[in-house]
C-alpha positions as CSV (number, residue, x, y, z in Angstrom):
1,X,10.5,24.5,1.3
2,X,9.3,22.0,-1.2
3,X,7.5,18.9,-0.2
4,X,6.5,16.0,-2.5
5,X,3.6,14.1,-1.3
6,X,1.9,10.9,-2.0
7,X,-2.0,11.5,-1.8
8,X,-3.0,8.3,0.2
9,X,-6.7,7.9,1.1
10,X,-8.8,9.8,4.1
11,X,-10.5,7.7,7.2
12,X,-13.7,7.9,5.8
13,X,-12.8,7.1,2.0
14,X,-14.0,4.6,-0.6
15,X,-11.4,2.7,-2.1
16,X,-11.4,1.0,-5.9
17,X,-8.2,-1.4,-6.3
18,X,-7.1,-4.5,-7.9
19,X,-7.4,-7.4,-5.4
20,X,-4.2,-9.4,-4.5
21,X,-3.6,-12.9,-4.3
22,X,-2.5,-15.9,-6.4
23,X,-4.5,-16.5,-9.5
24,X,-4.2,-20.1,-10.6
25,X,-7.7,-21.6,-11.0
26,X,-7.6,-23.1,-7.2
27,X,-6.8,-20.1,-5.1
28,X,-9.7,-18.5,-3.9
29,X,-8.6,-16.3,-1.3
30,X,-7.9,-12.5,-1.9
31,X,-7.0,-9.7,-0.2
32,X,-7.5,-6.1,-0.1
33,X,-5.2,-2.9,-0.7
34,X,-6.4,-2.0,3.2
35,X,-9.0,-3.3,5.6
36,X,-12.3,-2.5,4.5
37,X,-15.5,-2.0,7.1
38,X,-17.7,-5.0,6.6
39,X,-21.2,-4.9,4.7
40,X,-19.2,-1.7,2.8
41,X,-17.4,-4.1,-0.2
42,X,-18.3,-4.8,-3.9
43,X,-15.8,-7.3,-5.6
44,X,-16.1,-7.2,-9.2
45,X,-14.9,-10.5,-11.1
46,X,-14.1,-9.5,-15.0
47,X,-16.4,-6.3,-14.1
48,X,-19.4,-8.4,-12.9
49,X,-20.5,-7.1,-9.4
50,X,-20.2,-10.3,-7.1
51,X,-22.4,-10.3,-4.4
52,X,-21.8,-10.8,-1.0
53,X,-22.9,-14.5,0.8
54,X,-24.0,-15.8,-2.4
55,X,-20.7,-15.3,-4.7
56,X,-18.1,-14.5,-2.0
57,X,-17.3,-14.6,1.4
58,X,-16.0,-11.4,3.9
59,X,-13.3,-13.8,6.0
60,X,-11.4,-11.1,7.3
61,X,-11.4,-7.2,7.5
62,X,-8.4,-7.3,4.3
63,X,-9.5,-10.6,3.1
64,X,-12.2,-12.2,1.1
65,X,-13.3,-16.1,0.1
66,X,-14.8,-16.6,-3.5
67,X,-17.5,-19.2,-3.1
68,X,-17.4,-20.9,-6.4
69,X,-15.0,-19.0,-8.9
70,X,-11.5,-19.7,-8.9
71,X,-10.0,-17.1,-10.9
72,X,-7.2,-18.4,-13.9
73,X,-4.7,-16.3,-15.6
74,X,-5.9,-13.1,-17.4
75,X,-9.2,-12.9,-14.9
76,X,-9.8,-9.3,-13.5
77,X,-10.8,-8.8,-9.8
78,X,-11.3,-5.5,-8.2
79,X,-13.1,-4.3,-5.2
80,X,-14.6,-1.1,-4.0
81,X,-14.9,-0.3,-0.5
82,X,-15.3,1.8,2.2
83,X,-12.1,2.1,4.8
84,X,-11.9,0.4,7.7
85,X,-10.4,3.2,10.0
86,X,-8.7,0.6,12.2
87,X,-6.5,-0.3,9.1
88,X,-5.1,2.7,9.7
89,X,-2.1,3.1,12.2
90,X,-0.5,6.1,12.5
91,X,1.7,5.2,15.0
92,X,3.6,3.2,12.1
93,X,5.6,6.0,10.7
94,X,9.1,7.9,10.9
95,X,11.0,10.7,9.7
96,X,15.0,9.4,8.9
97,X,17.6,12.0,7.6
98,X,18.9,10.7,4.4
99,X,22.6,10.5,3.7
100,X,24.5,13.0,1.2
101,X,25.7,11.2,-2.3
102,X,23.3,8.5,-1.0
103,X,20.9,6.7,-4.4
104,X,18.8,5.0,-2.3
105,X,17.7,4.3,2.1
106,X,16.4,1.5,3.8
107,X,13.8,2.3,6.2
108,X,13.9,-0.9,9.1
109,X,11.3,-1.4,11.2
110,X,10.7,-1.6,15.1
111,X,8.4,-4.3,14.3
112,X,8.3,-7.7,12.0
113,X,5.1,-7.6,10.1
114,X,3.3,-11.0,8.8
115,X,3.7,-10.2,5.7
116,X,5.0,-7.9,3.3
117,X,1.3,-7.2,2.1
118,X,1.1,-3.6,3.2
119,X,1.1,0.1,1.5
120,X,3.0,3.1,2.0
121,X,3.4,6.5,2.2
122,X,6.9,8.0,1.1
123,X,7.6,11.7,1.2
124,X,11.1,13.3,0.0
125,X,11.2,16.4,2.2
126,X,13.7,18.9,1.9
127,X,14.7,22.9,3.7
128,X,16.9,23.7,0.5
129,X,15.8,27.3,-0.5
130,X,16.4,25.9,-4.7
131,X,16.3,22.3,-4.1
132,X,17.0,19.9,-6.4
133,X,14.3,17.6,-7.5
134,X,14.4,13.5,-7.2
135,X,12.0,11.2,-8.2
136,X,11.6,8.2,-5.7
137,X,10.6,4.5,-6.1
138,X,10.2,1.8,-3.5
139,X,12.2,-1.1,-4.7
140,X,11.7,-3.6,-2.3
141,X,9.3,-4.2,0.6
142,X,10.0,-7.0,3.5
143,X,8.2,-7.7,6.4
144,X,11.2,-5.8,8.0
145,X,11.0,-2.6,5.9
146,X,11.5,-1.4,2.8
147,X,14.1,1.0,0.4
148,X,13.7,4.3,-1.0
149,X,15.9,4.3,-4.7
150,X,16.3,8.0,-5.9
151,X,16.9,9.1,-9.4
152,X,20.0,10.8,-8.9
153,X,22.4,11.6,-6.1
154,X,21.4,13.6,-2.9
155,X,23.8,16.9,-3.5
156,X,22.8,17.8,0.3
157,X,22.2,16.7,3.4
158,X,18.8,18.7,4.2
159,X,16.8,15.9,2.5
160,X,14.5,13.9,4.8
161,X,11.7,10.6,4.4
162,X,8.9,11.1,5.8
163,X,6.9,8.1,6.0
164,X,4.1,5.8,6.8
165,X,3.0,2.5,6.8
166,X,-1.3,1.8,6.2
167,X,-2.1,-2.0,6.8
């Protein structure tokens, strides 16, 4: 059996990511990749370490407040953190047979999130003894799930997504 994985980041890792939220020279409100464990974040504005209470605010365990700077277009912010192990939740996750000739699956679920602000782990699992090989994109994430596009057709039915979702 061959299993693709995703590599996604241990309880006790350190993050570096780009930090999301509107950049328009008023917003100044951003939000982390996953919940980071406070006192453990460095947000870097155009690669200038910011520093915490004096440049930016820690509003939230995913969130921070710039103080002064409101980023415009072209600006480059970036944090690096330690992971918040309650940002985790493994009980967020599923294992859904995918159909044969199918190009693409929708994963729904149980639960509406917020937001559509979180990450994922995909895995294309398969039991085929010479199996073929598909590369996998997510193409669209709601706050009610997401889809799975393939690069070709499934030519059996022993293909499998495994998956999780990290907030």
């Amino acid at each position: 059996m061959i299993t693709l994985r995703k590599i996604v980041p241990s309880l006790q890792s350190v993050i570096a990511d780009t930090i999301s939220g509107t950049i328009d020279g008023s917003n100044q409100v951003f939000y982390t990749s996953y919940g980071y464990r406070t006192d453990h974040i460095t947000v870097y504005y155009n690669g200038q370490a910011l520093h915490p209470n004096y440049d930016f605010i820690q509003t939230g365990s995913g969130e921070i407040t710039l103080i002064y700077i409101t980023p415009t277009s072209g600006d480059n912010l970036r944090a690096s953190y330690e992971l918040n192990a309650s940002s985790y939740n493994p009980n967020i996750k599923g294992i859904e047979s995918v159909v044969l000739e199918s190009t693409s699956h929708t994963i729904t679920f149980n639960t509406t999130f917020p937001d559509a602000n979180y990450n994922l782990s995909v895995d294309l699992v398969t039991s085929d003894e010479n199996p073929s090989i598909y590369s996998s994109v997510v193409g669209s994430k709601t706050v009610n799930g997401f889809t799975v596009f393939f690069s070709g057709v499934i030519d059996t039915g022993n293909y499998t997504l495994e998956w999780q979702v990290f907030r």
